[in-house]
C-alpha positions as CSV (number, residue, x, y, z in Angstrom):
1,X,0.0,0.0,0.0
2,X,1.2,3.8,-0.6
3,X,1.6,6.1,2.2
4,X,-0.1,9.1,2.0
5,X,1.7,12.5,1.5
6,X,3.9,13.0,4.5
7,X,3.5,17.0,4.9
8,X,-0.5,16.1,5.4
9,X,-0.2,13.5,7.7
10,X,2.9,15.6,10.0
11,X,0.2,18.6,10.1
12,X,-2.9,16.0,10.5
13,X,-0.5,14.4,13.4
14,X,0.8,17.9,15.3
15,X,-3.1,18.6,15.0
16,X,-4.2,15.5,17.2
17,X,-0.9,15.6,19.5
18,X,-2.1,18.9,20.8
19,X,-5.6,17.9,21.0
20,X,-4.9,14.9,22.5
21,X,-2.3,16.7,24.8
22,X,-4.7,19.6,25.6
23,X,-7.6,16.8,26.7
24,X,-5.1,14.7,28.9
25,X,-4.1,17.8,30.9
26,X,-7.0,17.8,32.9
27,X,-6.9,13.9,33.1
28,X,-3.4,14.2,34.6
29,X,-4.0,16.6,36.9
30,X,-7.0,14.3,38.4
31,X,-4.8,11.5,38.8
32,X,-2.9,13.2,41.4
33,X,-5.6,13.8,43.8
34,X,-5.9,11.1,46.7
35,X,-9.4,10.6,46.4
36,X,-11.2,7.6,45.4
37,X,-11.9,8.6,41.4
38,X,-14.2,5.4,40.6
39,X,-15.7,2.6,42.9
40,X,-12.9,0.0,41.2
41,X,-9.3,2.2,42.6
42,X,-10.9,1.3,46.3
43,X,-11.2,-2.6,45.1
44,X,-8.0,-2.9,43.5
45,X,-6.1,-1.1,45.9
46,X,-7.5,-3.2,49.0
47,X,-6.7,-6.4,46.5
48,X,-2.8,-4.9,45.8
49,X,-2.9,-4.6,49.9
50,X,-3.7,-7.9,50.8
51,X,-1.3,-9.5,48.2
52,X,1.4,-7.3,49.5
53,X,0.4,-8.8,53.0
54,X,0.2,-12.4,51.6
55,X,-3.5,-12.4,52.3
56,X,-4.8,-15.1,49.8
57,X,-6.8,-13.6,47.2
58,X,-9.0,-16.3,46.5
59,X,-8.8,-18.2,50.4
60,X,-12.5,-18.3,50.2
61,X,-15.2,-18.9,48.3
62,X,-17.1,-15.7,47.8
63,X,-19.4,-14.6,50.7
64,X,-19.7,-11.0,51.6
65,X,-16.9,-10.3,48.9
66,X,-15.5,-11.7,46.2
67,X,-12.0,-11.4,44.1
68,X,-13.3,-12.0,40.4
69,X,-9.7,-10.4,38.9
70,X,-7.1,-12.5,37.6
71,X,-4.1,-12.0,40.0
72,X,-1.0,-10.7,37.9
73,X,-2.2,-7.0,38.3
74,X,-2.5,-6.8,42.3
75,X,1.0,-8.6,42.4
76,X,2.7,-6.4,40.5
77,X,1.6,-3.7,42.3
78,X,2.6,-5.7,45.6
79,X,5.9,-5.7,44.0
80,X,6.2,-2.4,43.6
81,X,5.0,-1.5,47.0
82,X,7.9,-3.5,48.6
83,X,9.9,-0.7,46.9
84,X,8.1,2.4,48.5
85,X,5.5,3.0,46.0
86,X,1.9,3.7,46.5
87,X,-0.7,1.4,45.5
88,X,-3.4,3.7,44.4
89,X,-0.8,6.1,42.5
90,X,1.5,3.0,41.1
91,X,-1.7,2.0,39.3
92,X,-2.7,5.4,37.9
93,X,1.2,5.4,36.7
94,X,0.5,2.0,35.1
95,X,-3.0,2.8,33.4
96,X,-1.5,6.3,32.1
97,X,2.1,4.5,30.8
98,X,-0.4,2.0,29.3
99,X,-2.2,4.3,27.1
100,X,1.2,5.5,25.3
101,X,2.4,1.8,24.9
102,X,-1.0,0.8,23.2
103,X,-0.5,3.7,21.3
104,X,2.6,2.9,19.8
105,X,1.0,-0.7,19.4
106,X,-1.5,1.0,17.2
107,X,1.2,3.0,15.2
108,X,3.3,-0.2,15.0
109,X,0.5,-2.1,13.5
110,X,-0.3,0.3,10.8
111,X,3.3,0.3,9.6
112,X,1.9,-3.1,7.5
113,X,-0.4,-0.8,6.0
114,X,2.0,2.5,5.5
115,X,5.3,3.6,5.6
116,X,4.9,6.9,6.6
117,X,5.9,7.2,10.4
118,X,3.7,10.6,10.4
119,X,0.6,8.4,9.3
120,X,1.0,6.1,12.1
121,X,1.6,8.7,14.5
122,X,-1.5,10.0,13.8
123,X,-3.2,6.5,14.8
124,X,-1.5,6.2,17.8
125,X,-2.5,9.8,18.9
126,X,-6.4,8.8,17.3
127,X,-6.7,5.9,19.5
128,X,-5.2,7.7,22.6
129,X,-8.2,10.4,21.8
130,X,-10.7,7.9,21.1
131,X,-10.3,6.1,24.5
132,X,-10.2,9.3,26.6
133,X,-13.6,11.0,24.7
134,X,-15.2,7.6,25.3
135,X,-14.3,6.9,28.9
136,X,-12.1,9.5,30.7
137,X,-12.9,7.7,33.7
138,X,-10.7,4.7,33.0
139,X,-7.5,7.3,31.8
140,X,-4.9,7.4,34.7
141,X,-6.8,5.1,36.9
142,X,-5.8,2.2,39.1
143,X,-7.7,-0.5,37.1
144,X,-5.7,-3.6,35.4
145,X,-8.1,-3.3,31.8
146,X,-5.2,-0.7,30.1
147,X,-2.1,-3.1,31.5
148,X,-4.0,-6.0,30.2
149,X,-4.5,-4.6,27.1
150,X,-1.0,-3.9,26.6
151,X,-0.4,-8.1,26.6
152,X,-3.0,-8.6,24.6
153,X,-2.2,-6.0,21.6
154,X,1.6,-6.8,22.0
155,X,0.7,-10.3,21.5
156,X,-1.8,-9.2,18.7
157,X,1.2,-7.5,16.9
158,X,3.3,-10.7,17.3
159,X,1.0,-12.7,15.8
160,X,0.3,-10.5,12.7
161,X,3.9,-9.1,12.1
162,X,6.0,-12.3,12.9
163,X,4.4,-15.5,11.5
164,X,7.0,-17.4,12.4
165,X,6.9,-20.6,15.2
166,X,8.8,-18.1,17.9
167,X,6.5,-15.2,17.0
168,X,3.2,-17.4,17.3
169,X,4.5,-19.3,20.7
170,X,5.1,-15.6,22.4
171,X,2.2,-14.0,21.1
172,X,-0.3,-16.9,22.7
173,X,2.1,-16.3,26.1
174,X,1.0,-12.5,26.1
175,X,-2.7,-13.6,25.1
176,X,-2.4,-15.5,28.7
177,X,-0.8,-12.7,30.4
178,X,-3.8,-10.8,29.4
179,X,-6.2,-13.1,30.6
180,X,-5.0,-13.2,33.9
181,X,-4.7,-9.5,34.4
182,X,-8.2,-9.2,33.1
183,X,-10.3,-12.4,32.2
184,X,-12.8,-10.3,29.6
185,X,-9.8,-10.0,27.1
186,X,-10.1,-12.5,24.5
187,X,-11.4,-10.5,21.1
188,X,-7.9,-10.8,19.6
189,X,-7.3,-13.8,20.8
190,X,-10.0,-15.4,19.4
191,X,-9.4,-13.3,16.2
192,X,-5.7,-14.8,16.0
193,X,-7.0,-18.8,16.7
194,X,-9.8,-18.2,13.9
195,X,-7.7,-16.8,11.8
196,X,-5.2,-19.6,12.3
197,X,-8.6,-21.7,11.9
198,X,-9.8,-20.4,8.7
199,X,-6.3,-20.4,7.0
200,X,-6.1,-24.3,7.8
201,X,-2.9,-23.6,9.5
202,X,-3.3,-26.8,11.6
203,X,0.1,-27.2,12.9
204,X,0.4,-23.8,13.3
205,X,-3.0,-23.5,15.4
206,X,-1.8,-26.7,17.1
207,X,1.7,-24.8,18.8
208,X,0.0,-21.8,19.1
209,X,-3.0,-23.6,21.3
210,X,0.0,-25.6,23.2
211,X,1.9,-22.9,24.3
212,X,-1.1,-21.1,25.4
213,X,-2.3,-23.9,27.4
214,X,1.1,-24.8,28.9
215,X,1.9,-21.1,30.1
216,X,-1.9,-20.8,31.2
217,X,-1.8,-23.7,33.1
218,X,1.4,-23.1,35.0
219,X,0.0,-19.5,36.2
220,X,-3.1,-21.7,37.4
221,X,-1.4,-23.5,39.3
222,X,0.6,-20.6,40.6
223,X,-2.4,-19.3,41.7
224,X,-3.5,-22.1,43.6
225,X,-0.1,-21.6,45.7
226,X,-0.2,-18.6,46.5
227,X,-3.5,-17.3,46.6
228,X,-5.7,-20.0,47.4
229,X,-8.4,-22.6,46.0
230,X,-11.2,-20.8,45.1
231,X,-9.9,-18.9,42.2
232,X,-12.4,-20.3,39.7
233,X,-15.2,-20.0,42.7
234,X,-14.6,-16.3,42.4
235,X,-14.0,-16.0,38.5
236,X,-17.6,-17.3,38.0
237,X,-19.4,-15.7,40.4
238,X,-22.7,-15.0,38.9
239,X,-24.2,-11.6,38.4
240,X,-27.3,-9.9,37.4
241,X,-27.7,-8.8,33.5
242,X,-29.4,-5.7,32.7
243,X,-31.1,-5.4,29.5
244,X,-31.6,-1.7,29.9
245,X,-27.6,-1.1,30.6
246,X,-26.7,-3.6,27.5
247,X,-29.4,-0.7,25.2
248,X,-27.9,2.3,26.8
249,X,-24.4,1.6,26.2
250,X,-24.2,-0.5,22.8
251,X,-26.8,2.2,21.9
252,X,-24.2,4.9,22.7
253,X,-21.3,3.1,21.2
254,X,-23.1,2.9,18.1
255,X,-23.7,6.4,18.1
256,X,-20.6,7.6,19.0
257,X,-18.6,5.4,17.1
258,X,-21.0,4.6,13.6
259,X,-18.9,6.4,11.3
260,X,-15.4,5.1,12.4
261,X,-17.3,1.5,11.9
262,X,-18.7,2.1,8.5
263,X,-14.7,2.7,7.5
264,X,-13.5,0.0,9.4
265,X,-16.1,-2.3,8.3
266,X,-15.5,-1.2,4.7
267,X,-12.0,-2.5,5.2
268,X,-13.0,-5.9,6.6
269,X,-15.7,-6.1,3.0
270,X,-12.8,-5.2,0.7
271,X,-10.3,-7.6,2.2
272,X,-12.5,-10.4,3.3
273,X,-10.7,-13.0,0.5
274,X,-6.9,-12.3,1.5
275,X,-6.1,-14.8,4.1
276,X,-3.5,-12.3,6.0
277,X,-6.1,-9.9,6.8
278,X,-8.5,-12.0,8.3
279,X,-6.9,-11.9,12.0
280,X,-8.0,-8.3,11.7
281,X,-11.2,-8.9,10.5
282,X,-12.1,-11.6,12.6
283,X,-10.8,-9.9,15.6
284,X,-12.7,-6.7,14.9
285,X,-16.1,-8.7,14.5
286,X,-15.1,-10.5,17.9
287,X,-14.1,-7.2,19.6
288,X,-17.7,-5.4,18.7
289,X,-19.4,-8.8,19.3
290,X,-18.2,-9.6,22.7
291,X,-18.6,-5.9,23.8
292,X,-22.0,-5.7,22.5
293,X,-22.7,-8.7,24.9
294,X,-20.9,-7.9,27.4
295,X,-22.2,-4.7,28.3
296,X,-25.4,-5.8,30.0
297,X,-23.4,-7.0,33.2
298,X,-24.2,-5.7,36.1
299,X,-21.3,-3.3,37.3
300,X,-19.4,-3.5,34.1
301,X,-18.6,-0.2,32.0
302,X,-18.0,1.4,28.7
303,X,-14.3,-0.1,28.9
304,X,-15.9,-3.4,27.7
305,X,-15.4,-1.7,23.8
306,X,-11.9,-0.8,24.1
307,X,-10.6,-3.6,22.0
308,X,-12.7,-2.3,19.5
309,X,-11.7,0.9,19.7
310,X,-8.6,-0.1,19.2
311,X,-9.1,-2.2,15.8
312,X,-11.0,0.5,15.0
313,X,-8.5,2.8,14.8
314,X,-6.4,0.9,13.3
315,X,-9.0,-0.2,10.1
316,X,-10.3,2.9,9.9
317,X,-6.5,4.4,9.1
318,X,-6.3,1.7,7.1
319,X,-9.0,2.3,4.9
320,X,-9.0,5.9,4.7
321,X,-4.9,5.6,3.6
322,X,-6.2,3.2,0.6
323,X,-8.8,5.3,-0.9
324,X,-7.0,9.1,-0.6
325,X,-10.0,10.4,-0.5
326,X,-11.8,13.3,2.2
327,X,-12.2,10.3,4.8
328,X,-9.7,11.6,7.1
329,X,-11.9,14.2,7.6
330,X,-14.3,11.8,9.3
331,X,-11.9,10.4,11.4
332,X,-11.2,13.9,12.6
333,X,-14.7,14.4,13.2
334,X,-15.2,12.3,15.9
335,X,-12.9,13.9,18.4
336,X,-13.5,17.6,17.4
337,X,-17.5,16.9,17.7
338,X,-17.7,14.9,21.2
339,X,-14.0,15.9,22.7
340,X,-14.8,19.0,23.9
341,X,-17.7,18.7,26.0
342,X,-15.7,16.1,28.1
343,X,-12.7,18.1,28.3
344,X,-15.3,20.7,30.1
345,X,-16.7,18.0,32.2
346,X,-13.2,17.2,33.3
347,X,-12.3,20.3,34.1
348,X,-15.5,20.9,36.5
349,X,-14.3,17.4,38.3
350,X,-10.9,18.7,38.8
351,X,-12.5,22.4,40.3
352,X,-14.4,19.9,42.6
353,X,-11.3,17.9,43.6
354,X,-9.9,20.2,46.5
355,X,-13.2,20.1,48.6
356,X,-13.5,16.2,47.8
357,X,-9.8,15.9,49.3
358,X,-10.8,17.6,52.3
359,X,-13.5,15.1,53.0
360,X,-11.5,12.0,52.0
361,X,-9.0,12.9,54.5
362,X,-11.5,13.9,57.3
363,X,-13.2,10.5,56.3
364,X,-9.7,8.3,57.0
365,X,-8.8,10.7,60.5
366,X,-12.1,9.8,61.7
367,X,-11.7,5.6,61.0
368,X,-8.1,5.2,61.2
369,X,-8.5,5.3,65.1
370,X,-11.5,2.9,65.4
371,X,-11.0,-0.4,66.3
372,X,-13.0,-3.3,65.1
373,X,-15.2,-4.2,61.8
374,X,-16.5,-1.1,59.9
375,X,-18.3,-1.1,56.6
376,X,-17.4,1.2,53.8
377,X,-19.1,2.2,50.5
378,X,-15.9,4.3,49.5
379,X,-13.8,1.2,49.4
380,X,-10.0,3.2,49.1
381,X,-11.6,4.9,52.0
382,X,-11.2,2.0,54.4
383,X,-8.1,1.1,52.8
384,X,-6.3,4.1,53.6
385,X,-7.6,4.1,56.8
386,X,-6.1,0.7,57.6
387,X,-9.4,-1.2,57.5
388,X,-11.0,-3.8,55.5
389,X,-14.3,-3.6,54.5
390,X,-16.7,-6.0,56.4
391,X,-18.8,-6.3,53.8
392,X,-18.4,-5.3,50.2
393,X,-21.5,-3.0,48.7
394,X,-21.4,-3.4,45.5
395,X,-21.1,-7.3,45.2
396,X,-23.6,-8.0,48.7
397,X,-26.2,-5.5,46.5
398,X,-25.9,-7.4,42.9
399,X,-26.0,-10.9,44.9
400,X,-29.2,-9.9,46.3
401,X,-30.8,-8.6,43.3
402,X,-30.2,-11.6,41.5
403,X,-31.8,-14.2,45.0
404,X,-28.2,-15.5,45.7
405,X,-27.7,-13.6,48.8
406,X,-30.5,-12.1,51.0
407,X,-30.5,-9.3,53.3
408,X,-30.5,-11.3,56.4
409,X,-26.6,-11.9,55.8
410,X,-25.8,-8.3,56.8
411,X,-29.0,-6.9,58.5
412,X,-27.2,-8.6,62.0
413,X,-24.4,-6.9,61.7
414,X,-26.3,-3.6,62.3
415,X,-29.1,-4.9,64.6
416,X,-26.5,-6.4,66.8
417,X,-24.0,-3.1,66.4
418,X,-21.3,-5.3,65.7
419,X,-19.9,-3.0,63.2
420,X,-18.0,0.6,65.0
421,X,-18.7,2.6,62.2
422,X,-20.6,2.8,58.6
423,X,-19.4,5.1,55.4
424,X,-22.4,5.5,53.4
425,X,-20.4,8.0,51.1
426,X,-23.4,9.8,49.3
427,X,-26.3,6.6,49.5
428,X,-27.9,8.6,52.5
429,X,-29.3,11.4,50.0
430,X,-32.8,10.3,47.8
431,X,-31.9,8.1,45.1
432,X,-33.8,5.4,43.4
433,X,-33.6,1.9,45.1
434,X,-32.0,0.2,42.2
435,X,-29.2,3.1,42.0
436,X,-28.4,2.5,45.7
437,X,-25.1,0.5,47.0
438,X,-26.8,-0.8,50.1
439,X,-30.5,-2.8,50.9
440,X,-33.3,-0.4,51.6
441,X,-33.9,-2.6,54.7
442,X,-30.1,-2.3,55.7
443,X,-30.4,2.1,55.4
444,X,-33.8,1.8,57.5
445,X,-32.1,-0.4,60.0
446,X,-28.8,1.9,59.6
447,X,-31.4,5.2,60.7
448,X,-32.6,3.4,63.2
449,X,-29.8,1.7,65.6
450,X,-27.0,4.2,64.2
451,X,-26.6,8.2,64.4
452,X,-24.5,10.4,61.8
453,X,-21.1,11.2,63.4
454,X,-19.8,12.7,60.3
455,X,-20.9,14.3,57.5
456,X,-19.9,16.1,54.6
457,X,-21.0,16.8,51.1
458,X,-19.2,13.3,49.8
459,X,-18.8,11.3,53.2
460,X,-21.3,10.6,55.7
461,X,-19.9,7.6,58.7
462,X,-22.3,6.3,61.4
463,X,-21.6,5.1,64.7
464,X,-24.1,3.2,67.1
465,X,-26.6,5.4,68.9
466,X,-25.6,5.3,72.9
């Protein structure tokens, strides 16, 4: 394929860097603030403390909480907490670095498509833009789904840039890696082994399966050492699916991200009868599939899509640098039409952060001295504050919607004032009962045996009544 002119695409790539650069700013900045940015930071962080302590993280079969992460994220993190680092801001650094290493994964897959450096640039600054627009949320976060992705794309590039027996057995070793940093990763795998399928590359597919299942097995059984039995116990925990969640975010993908599919699907059409572009193609159907699916569980987010986002920047450079046409216009129309009301929306959460800080840190002086079992929504909260939650909200609310668990489990635990204290972060304010991270019956019992002790506009903790 030609490359496009290289003056176009060094002005079309400056253009996006500062873009990109200007919408990150704000991102940055957030990820410097000790506060607890989305439910998840709490969870992972209590997770990288309890493998830093050599807490099993699947000891037990899930009960009042449940570990349903692969391991490999919270033990790196471990690791880098034996050498001074923080867990909450270790992760952010990890999730941020991520984002430029998929980037250049994005670039570095293009250059089969193009020769021009500038036009891969480009790409890799596209994707970056893409993923913030869609989900700031998950951009310098302490989440594993970025570092995850890095494995998988890596592996992904191995497998379509180095055919070879060494390049196939390392790209199904970073497929694994992925799936036990975060066990919803398998779009390009399964793109790569249906490729491999398709292609009749039996003995190719057959060393390609092997060393997947040999390095998959031997990090099982790793995790059976060191964290404990229950790993599968906790992988497959059930939750509830919510139709109305699975509409409301494939319906916003769709609309977000229709035109960028037209092009990339238009590449998948024009290729589908040259064998080496089927891993793309196949991969890309799996990625928009899987997310599409995916996106009714209950508690799971837009992130679900990234893969897709991902081969969608990717096809959608592709196409647009075989026909030459006005089509990079619409790839620039994407970020210049939804980028900047989230870059204001960011920069209204980073005015907010300062008074948020204040109440975080009021919310740990006022735990860190308790003794005894105390239940947090904010999760990072308790953590900081050198507790453990007794219960975890999210997962004792989804396992009751669903008839698993009911509200007897925990309604003792108030009634008998077994726990000291109770973070209800903003529950305590009117919200519909579905929305809410505890049991109606456990807030009524909560007003009834408990009184406020404090309460800000973020943080409200209860103690038992005298």
């Amino acid at each position: 394929m030609h490359a496009a002119p290289s003056l176009r695409w060094i002005r079309s790539a400056l253009l996006l860097g500062l873009l990109t650069l200007l919408f990150y700013l704000p991102l940055f900045w957030r990820s410097l603030a000790l506060v607890q940015l989305n439910a998840n930071e709490g969870w992972n962080v209590a997770r990288a403390v309890m493998a830093a302590r050599g807490v099993p993280l699947y000891g037990h079969p899930p009960g009042l909480s449940f570990t349903n992460y692969p391991f490999l994220s919270f033990h790196l993190i471990a690791w880098l907490m034996g050498w001074g680092a923080d867990p909450l801001f270790a992760g952010r650094i990890l999730a941020l670095l991520s984002v430029l290493v998929l980037g250049g994964i994005v670039a570095g897959l293009l250059r089969g498509f193009t020769p021009d450096w500038s036009a891969r640039l480009f790409a890799g600054g596209l994707f970056a833009l893409w993923l913030a627009v869609w989900m700031p949320s998950r951009i310098a976060v302490d989440d594993p789904q970025l570092l995850a992705m890095v494995f998988e794309a890596a592996g992904f590039w191995l497998f379509v840039r180095h055919q070879g027996r060494d390049g196939l057995w390392l790209s199904a070793v970073l497929f694994v890696l992925a799936l036990f940093t975060k066990q919803n990763l398998v779009a390009l795998p399964c793109g790569a082994g249906l490729a491999l399928l398709c292609q009749k590359r039996w003995r190719d597919l057959l060393h390609w399966l092997a060393a997947g299942a040999v390095s998959g097995g031997l990090l099982l059984l790793l995790s059976y050492r060191v964290d404990g039995p229950y790993f599968f116990a906790n992988m497959l925990a059930p939750r509830a699916y919510l139709w109305r969640d699975a509409l409301s975010q494939s319906g916003d993908y769709l609309l977000v991200f229709l035109p960028v599919l037209c092009l990339a699907g238009g590449w998948c059409w024009r290729h589908r009868q040259q064998p080496d572009a089927w891993p793309f193609s196949l991969a890309w159907l799996a990625a928009n599939a899987l997310g599409l699916i995916f996106s009714g569980g209950d508690g799971v987010g837009r992130n679900v899509f990234f893969e897709a986002v991902l081969l969608s920047a990717v096809l959608a450079m592709a196409f647009c640098l075989e026909r030459r046409g006005a089509w990079l216009g619409l790839l620039l129309l994407f970020p210049l039409v939804w980028a900047p009301q989230h870059f204001i929306a960011a920069l209204r959460e980073d005015f907010a952060l300062p008074p948020a800080q204040v109440d975080f840190a009021a919310g740990v002086a006022f735990l860190k001295p308790l003794p005894g079992p105390v239940v947090c929504e904010n999760l990072l909260l308790c953590a900081r504050a050198g507790h453990r939650s007794a219960f975890e909200t999210y997962f004792v609310q989804s396992q009751i919607s669903i008839g698993r668990l009911s509200e007897r489990a925990i309604l003792p635990l108030l009634i008998q004032r077994r726990l000291r204290a109770v973070e209800i972060g903003i529950t305590n304010k009117p919200e519909p009962v579905n929305r809410a991270q505890f049991p109606p019956a456990f807030l009524a019992a909560l007003r009834q045996d408990y009184r406020p002790a404090l309460q800000t506009a973020t943080v409200s903790i209860w103690v038992p009544k005298p």
